[in-house]
N, C-alpha and C positions, 0 to 999 in steps of 0.2 A: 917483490911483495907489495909493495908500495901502488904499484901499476893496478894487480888483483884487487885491493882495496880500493881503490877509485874506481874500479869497475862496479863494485857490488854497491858502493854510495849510489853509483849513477842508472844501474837497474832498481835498488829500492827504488829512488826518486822516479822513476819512468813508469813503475809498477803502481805505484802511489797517484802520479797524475791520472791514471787510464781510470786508475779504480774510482777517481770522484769524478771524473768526467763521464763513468758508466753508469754512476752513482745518481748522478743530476738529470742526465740526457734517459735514464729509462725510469728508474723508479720512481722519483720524485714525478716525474715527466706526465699530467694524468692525459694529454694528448700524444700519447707516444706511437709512433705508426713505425713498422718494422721501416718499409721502403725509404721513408726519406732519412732515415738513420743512415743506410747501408749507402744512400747516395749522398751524404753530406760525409759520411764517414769514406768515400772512394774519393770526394775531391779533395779534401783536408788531405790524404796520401798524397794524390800525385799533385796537388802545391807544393808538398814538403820535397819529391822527388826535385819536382824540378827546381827548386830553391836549392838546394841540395851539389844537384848538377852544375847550377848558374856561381856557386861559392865555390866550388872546389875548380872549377874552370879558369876563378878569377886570381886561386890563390895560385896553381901552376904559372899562370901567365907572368903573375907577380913575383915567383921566386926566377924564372929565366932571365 
């Protein structure tokens, strides 16, 4: 029960960040251009991937 609960803290929170960073980055935004959205929004992804990759690679190594 415990585990469920901390999941649904950690989606509000993740739903909550997206929503004012969509919030700032488009509406507020009066220079808003679809394209460099979509392309700062595709490297922001594969940073996190490979950040992602590069931790969990280092945490395996670390528990062997």
């Amino acid at each position: 029960m415990a585990k469920n609960k901390k999941m649904r803290i950690l989606y509000i929170i993740m739903v909550a960040i997206f929503s004012v960073t969509f919030y700032f980055g488009i509406i507020v935004n009066p220079n808003f251009n679809i394209y460099d959205f979509c392309m700062n929004l595709s490297s922001e992804v594969l940073g996190l991937v490979i950040a992602i990759v590069l931790v969990d690679t280092y945490v395996r190594e670390k528990r062997k």
